[in-house]
BAKE-376069 format. One record per residue (C-alpha): x, y, z; residue in one letter. Coordinates in steps of 0.5 Angstrom, whole numbers, padded with zeros to 4 digits, always signed. Example, Ala and Ser with C-alpha at 12.3 -4.5 7.8 and 13.67 -1.06 7.14 Angstrom:
BEGIN
+0025-0009+0016A;+0027-0002+0014S;
END
This chain:
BEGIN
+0082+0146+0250X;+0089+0141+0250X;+0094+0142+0257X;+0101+0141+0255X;+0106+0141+0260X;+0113+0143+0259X;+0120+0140+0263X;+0125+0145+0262X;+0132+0145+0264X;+0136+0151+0265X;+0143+0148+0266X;+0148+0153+0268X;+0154+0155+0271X;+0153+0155+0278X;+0146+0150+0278X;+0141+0148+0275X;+0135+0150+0274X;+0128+0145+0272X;+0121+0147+0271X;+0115+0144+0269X;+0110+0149+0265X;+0103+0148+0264X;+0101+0151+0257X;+0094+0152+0255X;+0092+0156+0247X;+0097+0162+0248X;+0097+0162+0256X;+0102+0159+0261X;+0103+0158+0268X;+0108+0156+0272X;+0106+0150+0275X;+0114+0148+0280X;+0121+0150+0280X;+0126+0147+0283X;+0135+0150+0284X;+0139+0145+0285X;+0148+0147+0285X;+0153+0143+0282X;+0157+0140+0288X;+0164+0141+0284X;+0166+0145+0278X;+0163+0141+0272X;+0161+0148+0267X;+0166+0151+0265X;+0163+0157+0261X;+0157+0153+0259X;+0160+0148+0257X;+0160+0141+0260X;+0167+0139+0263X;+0164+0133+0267X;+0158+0130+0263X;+0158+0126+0270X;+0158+0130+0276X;+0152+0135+0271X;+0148+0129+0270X;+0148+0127+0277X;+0145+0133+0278X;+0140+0134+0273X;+0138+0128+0275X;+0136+0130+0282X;+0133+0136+0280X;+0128+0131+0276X;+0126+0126+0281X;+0125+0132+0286X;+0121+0133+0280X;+0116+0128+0279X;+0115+0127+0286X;+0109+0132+0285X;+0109+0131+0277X;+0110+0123+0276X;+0115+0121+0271X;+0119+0125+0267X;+0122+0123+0259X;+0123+0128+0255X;+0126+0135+0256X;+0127+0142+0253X;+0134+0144+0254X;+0138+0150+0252X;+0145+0151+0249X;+0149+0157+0253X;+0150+0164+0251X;+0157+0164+0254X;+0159+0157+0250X;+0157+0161+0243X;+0164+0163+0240X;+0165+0170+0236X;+0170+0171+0231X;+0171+0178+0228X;+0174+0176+0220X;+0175+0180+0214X;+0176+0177+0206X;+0179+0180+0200X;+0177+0179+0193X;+0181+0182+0187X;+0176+0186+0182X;+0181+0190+0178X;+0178+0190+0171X;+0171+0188+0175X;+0168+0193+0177X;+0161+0190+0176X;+0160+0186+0183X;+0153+0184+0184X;+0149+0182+0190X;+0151+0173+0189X;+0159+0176+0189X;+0158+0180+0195X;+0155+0174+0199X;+0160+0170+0196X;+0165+0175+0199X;+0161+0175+0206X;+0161+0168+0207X;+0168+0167+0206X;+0169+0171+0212X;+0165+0167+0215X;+0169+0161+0214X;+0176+0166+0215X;+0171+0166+0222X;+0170+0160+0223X;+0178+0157+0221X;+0179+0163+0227X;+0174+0160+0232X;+0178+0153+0231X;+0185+0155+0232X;+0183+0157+0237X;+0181+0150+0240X;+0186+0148+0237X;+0183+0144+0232X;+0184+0143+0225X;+0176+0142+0223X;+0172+0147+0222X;+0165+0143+0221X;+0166+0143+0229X;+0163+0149+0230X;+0156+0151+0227X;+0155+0159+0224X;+0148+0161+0229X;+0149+0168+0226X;+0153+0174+0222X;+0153+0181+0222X;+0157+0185+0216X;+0161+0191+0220X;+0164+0194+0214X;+0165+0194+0207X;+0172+0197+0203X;+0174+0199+0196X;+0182+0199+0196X;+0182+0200+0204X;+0177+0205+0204X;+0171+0204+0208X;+0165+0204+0204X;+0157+0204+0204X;+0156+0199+0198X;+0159+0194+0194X;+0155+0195+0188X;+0158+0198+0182X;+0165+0200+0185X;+0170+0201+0182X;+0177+0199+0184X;+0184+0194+0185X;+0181+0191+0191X;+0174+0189+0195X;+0174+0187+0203X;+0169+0185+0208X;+0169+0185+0215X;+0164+0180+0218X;+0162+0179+0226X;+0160+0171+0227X;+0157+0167+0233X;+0159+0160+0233X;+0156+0154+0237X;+0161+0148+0237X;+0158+0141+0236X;+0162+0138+0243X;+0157+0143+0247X;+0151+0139+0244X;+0153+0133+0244X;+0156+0133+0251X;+0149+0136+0253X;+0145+0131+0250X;+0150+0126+0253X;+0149+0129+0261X;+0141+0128+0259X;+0141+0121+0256X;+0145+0119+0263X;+0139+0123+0268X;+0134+0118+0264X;+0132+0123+0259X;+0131+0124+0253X;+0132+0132+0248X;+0124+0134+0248X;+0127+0140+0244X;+0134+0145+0243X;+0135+0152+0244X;+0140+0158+0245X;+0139+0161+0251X;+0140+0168+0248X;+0134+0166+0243X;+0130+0164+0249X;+0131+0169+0253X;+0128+0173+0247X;+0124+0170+0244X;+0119+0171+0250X;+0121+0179+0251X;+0123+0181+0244X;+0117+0178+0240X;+0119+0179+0233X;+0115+0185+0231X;+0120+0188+0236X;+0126+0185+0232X;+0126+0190+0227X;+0129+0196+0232X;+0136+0195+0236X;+0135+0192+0242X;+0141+0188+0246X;+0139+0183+0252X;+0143+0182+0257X;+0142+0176+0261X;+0147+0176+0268X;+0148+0170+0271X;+0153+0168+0277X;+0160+0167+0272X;+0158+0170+0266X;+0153+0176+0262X;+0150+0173+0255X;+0149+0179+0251X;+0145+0177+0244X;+0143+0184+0239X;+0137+0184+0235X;+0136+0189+0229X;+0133+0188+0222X;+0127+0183+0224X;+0133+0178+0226X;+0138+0177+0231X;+0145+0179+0229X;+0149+0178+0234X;+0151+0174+0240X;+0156+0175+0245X;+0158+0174+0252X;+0163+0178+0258X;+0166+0174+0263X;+0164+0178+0268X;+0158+0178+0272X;+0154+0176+0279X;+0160+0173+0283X;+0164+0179+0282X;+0159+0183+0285X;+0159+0178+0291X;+0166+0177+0291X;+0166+0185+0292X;+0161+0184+0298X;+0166+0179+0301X;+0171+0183+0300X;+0168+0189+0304X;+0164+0186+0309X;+0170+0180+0310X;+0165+0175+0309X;+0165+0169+0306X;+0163+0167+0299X;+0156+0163+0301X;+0155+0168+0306X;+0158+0174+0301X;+0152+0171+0297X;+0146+0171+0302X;+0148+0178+0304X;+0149+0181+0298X;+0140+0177+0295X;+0138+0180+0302X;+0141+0186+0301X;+0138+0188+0295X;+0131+0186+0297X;+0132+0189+0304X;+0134+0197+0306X;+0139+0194+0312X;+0141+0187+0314X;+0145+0184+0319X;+0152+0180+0318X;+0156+0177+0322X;+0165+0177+0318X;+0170+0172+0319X;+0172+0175+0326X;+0164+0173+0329X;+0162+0181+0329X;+0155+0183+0328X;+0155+0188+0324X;+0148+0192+0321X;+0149+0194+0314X;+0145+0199+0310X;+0144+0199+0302X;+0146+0205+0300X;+0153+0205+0305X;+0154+0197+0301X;+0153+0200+0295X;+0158+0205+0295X;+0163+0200+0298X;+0163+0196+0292X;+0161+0201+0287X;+0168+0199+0283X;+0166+0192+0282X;+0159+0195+0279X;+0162+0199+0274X;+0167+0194+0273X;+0161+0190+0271X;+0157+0196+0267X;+0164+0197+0263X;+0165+0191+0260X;+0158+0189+0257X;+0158+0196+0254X;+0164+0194+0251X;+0162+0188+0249X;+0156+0191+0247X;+0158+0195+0241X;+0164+0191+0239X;+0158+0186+0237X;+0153+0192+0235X;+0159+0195+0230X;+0162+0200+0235X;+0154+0203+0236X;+0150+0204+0242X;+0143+0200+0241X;+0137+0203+0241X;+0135+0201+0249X;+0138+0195+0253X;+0134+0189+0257X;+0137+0186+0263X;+0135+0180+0265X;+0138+0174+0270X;+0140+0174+0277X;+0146+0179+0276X;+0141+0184+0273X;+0138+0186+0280X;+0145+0190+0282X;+0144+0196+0285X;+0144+0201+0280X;+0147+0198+0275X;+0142+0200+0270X;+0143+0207+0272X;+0151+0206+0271X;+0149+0203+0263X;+0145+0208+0260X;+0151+0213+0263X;+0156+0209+0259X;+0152+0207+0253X;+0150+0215+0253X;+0143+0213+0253X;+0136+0216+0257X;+0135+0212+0264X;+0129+0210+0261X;+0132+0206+0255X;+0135+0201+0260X;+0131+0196+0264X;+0130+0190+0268X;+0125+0187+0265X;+0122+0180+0270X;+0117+0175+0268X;+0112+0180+0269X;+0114+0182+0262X;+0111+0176+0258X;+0105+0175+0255X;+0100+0170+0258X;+0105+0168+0263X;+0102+0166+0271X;+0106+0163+0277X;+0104+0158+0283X;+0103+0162+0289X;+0109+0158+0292X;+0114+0160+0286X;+0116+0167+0285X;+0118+0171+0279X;+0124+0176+0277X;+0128+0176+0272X;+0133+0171+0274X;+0127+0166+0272X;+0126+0169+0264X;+0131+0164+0262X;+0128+0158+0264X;+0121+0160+0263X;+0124+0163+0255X;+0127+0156+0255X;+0121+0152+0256X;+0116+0155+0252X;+0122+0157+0246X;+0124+0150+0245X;+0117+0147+0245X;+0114+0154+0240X;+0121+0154+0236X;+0126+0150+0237X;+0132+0149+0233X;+0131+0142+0229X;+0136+0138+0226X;+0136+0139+0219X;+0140+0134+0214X;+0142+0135+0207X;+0148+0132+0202X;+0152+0137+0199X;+0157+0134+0193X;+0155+0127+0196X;+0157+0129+0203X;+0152+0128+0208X;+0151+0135+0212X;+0148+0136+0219X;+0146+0143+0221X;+0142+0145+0227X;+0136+0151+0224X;+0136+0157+0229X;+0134+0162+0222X;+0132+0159+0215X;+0137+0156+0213X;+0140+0158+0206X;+0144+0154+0201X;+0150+0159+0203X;+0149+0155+0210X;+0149+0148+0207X;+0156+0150+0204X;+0159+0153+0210X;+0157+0147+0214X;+0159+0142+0210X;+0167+0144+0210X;+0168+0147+0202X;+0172+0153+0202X;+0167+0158+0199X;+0173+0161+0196X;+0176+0155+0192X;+0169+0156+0189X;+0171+0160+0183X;+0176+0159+0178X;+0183+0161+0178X;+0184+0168+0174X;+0187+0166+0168X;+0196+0167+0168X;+0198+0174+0168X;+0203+0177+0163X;+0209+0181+0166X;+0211+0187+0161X;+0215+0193+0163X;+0212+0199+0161X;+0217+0206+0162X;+0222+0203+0167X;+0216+0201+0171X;+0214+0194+0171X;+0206+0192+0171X;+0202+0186+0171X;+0196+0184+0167X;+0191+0179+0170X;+0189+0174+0166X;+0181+0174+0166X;+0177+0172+0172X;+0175+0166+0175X;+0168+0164+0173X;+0162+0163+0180X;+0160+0156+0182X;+0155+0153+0180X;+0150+0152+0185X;+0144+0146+0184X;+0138+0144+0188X;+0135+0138+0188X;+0138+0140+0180X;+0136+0146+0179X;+0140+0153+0179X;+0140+0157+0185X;+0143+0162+0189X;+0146+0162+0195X;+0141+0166+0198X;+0136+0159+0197X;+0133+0157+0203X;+0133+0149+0204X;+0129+0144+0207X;+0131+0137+0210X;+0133+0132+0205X;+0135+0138+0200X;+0140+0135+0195X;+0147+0142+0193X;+0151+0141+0188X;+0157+0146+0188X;+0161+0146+0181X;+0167+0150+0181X;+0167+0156+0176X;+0171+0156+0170X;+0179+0158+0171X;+0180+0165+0167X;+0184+0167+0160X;+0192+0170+0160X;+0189+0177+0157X;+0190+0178+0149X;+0192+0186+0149X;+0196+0190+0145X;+0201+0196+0146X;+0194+0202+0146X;+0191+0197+0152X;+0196+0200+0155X;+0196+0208+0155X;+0190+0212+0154X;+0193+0216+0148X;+0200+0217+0145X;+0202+0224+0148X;+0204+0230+0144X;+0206+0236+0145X;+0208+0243+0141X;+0213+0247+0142X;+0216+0254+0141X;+0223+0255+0141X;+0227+0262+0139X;+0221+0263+0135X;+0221+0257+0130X;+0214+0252+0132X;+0216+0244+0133X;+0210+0238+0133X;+0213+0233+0138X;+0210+0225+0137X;+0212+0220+0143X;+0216+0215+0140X;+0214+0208+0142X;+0219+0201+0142X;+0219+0194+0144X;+0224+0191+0147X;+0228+0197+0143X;+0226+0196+0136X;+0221+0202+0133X;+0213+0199+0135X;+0207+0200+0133X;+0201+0202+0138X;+0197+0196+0134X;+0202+0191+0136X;+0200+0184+0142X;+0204+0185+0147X;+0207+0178+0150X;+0209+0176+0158X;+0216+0179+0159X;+0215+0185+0153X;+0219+0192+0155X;+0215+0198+0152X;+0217+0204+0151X;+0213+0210+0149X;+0217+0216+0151X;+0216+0223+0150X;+0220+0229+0153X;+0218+0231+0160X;+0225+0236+0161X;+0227+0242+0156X;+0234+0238+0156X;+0230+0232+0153X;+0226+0237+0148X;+0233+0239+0146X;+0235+0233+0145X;+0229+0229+0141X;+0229+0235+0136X;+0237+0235+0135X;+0238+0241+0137X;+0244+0240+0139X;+0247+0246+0138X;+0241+0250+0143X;+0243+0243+0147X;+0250+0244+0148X;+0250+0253+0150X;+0246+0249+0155X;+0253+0246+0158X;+0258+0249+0162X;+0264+0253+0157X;+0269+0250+0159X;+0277+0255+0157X;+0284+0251+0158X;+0288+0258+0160X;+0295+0256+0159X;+0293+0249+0160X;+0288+0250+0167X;+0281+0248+0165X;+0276+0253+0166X;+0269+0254+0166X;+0267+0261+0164X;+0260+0262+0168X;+0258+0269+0163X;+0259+0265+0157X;+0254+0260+0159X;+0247+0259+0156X;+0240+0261+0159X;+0234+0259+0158X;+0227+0263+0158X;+0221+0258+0160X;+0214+0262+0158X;+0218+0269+0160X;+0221+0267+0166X;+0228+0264+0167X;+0229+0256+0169X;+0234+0250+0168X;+0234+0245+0163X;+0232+0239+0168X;+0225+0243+0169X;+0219+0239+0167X;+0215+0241+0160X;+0209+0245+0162X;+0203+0244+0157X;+0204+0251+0154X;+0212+0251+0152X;+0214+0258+0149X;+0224+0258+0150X;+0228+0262+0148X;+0236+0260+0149X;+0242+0264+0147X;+0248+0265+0151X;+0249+0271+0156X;+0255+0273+0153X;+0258+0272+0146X;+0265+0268+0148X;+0270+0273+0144X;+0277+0275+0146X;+0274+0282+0149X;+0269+0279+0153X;+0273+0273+0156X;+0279+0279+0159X;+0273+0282+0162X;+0270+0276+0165X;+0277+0273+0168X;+0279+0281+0170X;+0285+0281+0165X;+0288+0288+0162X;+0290+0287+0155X;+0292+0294+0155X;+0293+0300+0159X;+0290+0307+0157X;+0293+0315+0160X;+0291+0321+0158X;+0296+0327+0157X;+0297+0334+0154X;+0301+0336+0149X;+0303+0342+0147X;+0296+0343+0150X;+0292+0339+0146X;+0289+0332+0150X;+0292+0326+0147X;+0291+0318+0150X;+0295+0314+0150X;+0295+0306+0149X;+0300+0301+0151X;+0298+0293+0150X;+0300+0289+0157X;+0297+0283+0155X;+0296+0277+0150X;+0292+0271+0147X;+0295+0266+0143X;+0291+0261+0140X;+0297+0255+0137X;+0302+0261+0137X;+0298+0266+0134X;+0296+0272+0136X;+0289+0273+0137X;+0285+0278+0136X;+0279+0283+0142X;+0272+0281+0137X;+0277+0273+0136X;+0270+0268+0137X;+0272+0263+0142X;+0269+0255+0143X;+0268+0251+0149X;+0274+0246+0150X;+0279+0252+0147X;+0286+0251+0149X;+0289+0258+0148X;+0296+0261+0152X;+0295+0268+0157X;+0302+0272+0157X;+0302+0279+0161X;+0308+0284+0158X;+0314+0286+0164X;+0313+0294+0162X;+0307+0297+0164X;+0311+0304+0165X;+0309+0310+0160X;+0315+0315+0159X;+0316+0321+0155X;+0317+0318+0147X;+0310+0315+0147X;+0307+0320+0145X;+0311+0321+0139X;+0307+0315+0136X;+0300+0319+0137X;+0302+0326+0135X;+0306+0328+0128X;+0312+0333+0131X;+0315+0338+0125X;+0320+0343+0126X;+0318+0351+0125X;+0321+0355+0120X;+0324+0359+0124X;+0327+0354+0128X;+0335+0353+0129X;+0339+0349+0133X;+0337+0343+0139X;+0328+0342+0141X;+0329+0342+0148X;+0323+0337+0152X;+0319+0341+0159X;+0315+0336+0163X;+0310+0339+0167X;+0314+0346+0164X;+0321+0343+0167X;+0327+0339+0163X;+0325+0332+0160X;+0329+0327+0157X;+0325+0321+0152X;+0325+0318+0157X;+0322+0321+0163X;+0316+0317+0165X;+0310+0320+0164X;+0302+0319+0168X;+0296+0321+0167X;+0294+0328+0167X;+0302+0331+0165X;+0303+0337+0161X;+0308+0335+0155X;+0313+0340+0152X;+0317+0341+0145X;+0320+0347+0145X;+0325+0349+0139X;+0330+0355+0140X;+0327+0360+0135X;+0331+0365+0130X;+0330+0372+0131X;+0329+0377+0125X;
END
């Protein structure tokens, strides 16, 4: 059996980590390891910041090296978790009339977030080329129809389709300054990883995949987070906080300082007790469990943050278990406090070591332990799957991507810089029309999709691609201004019956354009002004049907009364909707039964009634014992010096003239006018007048209720 041995590099933050892997069939030992630190800051977030300094130490790390192993050339490095870039974008696509979306138009929509994504990831390095940073992975987090969350966008209907995308980016200047830090140590790029991928590949084996699992690897300056689920990796993510936090707590609390805080804080968690010596030369015993208390602020500080980045990157969800690996992983009850956070069991969140892969032995002289499964997952990775340069011409544009998951023609596009939107053709012009007052765009038809070829065949965005594959991305036909008529634009012609005061009536919406009578048949043309019109209140019943004299009782009634305008309220019209009484301006139900007519006829009698006005004035009487009433007028109307009559009908804008008589008194030669007086036979000489049995004269004024007398001197025989 072939023996292979593996140089790998784990190029941190803090230090630098080279082993030598000895690899025999499926089996794996772990021959030698050496730590080396960097003497100034030279990462800065996995990112090389003094290509110098790191190759410096790189390079130290490998001569060490090869005193026992002989000369080493070629490496398997990896690009670092915290240098991989995650942006949350969203892309809109208009679908109004479109409601068919197939799975080719989703993922147009999702790789267009990507790109939004990606533009974001740029800016935010202030650089205008988006190529810089290569697309590892993205997730879909949510769908929408018009703003509304939804499952699928297949067949849905609406104005507008969305989704919203999480991305992980790894920009190009993290390769090429590693690449440049090894060729200045004398090395030469055996193979590439990620270290999320390498940490997974070797704990997460791809029949595991298919579950939501989330690894957190924490390191001294930063925890690298990457999400499994489907059969992928879905998500990567990283949390500035990690290890030195922790010491910087211990440092705190017990006045050490950072290194001193740093071996304090190791022989802590593999001790019960130790013995430290502060800032001010105390000796000072430190228990476990006493050191855990101090700094319990700190830890949960750390548990806090991955958990949120956690499920910010699992779409808001606790994964099904989490796996801690790294050096920071060994804080005490860190696992503990997580699975409380992510309200999952204790047993879904583990420490897992180097014990944890398959096939795996060390040197007695090496120990294991979860701070070295990236290194190890970086050595056998990058020599079982490493990311390759994948080279392909898109439009004639040469693209180079690296391979870390199956790269698609969708992938090639991205890369390449074409902006997947500007894909489609336009939608062709719209036409503006207004449509009852209201104003409406019609779109023109939809843009085409692109063409998309490989190697001159048809393909889909979903092809996969192989090195040396020739795309071709057409855009798509532009749309056509839209050819509607008038019926295009409403449902039907609305209709109503009615029944008014008995009588039936059918009411068709008339329809005009730009003022002129139309035709449901007739185009319509950009700037048009529709009018389909149909009474919506019982005034406008009323006025469609010219029923203008149903219209006008409706209206105030207006009197001028000795030339003073005054409306007469009992003369005004009322309206019976369906049996109950309304208003003109209520909107028309789809059953319509109206009685109109006016409260009260506008006759002389029933305007003096209703302004209180007193046309004549009545007493009742007795005389000679026989009950008489007795009139007097004691006011008038006059319409043009004519006097009117009590039954007289009146109109709305009528001018008439009110006069009151000064003599309102009754006397006693009234009644004269309603009774006939003879004179007995047997009468002789002067009649005499008795008022309540006493003397009168004609005019003795009388009231109501008064006894009135004529008395004749009678002859005696």
């Amino acid at each position: 059996m072939q023996i292979n041995k593996i140089f790998a590099l784990d190029i941190g933050t803090r230090s630098v980590v080279g082993l030598i892997l000895e690899e025999y069939g499926e089996q794996y030992k772990v021959l030698d390891l050496v730590v080396k630190e960097h003497k100034a800051r030279a990462m800065v977030d996995g990112q090389i910041h003094d290509i110098h300094a790191v190759s410096h130490v790189i390079k130290e790390v490998k001569e060490q090296l090869e005193k026992t192993h002989g000369k080493l050339t070629k490496v398997c490095v990896a690009a670092a978790g915290r240098s991989l870039k995650t942006e949350r974008a969203k892309s809109i696509v208009n679908i109004k009339g479109k409601p068919m979306i197939n799975q080719e138009d989703i993922l147009y929509l999702e790789l267009a977030a990507v790109q939004n994504a990606q533009a974001a990831a740029a800016e935010r390095q202030a650089t205008e080329k988006i190529q810089s940073y290569y697309c590892v992975g993205y997730s879909v987090l949510h769908y929408f129809i018009d703003n509304q969350l939804i499952g699928n966008l297949i067949d849905q209907q609406g104005d507008e389709a969305s989704v919203e995308i999480i991305a992980t980016f790894l920009p190009r200047v993290v390769v090429d300054s590693l690449i440049k830090a090894l060729q200045r140590a004398d090395l030469e790029l055996d193979a590439l990883t990620l270290e999320p991928i390498a940490a997974i590949n070797v704990l997460v084996p791809v029949s595991m995949r298919r579950l939501n699992v989330a690894l957190v690897d924490i390191g001294a300056g930063t925890s690298d987070i990457a999400i499994t689920n489907a059969g992928t990796v879905v998500a990567y993510g990283m949390v500035p906080t990690a290890g030195d936090e922790i010491t910087e707590a211990v440092s705190d609390q017990l006045l050490l300082d950072f290194p001193d805080a740093e071996r304090a804080k190791r022989e802590l968690w593999e001790n019960e007790s130790i013995i430290v010596q502060d800032i001010l030369g105390f000796k000072n015993e430190v228990s476990k469990v006493d050191a855990v208390k101090q700094i319990s602020p700190a830890i949960d500080k750390l548990a806090s943050e991955i958990c949120m980045e956690i499920r910010e990157l699992n779409n808001g969800q606790p994964p099904k278990a989490i796996m801690l690996v790294g050096g920071g992983s060994k804080t005490p009850e860190l696992p503990k406090r997580l699975a409380a956070m992510m309200n999952l069991p204790e047993n879904r969140v583990a420490i897992r070591g180097t014990e944890a892969i398959h096939g795996l032995s060390f040197a007695e002289h090496i120990p294991g332990g979860p701070e070295h499964i990236t290194p190890i997952g970086i050595a056998i990775s990058a020599r079982k799957s490493p990311i390759q340069y994948v080279t392909v011409t898109v439009n004639n544009q040469t693209t180079r991507m690296f391979e870390v998951k199956d790269l698609t023609v969708g992938d090639c596009i991205l890369a390449s810089g074409i902006l997947i939107n500007k894909l489609y053709g336009k939608p062709g012009m719209a036409i503006f029309v207004t449509l009852n007052g209201q104003q409406i765009t019609i779109p023109g038809s939809f843009g085409e999709p692109p063409i998309l070829l490989k190697n001159g065949i048809e393909c889909s965005l979903e092809d996969r691609v192989e090195n040396g594959d020739e795309i071709i991305a057409q855009r798509g036909a532009n749309g056509e201004q839209s050819h509607i008529g008038i019926r295009d634009l409403i449902d039907e012609i609305p209709k109503k019956h009615a029944v008014i005061n008995g009588k039936s009536y059918n009411i068709t919406a008339m329809v005009r354009k730009n003022e002129k009578k139309a035709s449901l048949n007739d185009m319509i043309k950009d700037r048009d002004i529709i009018a389909v019109q149909i009474p919506e209140t019982i005034s406008e019943l009323l006025s469609t049907l010219n029923m203008n004299e149903s219209l006008n009782i409706l209206h105030p009634f207006k009197l001028y009364i000795n030339g003073k305008e005054t409306v007469i309220p009992n003369f005004a019209g009322e309206i019976r909707l369906n049996g109950r009484n309304t208003t003109e301006n209520e909107p028309l139900p789809s059953i319509i039964d109206l009685s109109i007519a006016r409260k009260l006829t506008p006759t002389i009698s029933n305007l003096a009634s209703s302004m209180g006005h007193l046309l004549k004035r009545s007493i009742t009487v007795f005389f000679n014992h026989e009950r008489i009433t007795i009139s007097k007028t004691t006011g008038e109307y006059k319409c043009n010096g004519e006097l009117l009559k009590q039954e007289d009908e009146l109109f709305s804008g009528d001018h008439i003239e009110w006069n009151e008589t000064s003599e309102t008194t009754f006397i006693f030669q009234d009644i004269f006018n309603y009774v006939e007086v003879n004179k007995p036979e047997n009468a002789s000489g002067n009649f005499s007048l008795l008022l309540n049995h006493e003397e009168a004269t004609f005019y003795s004024p009388i009231q109501n209720g008064d006894h009135l007398e004529i008395k004749w001197p009678i002859i005696s025989t």
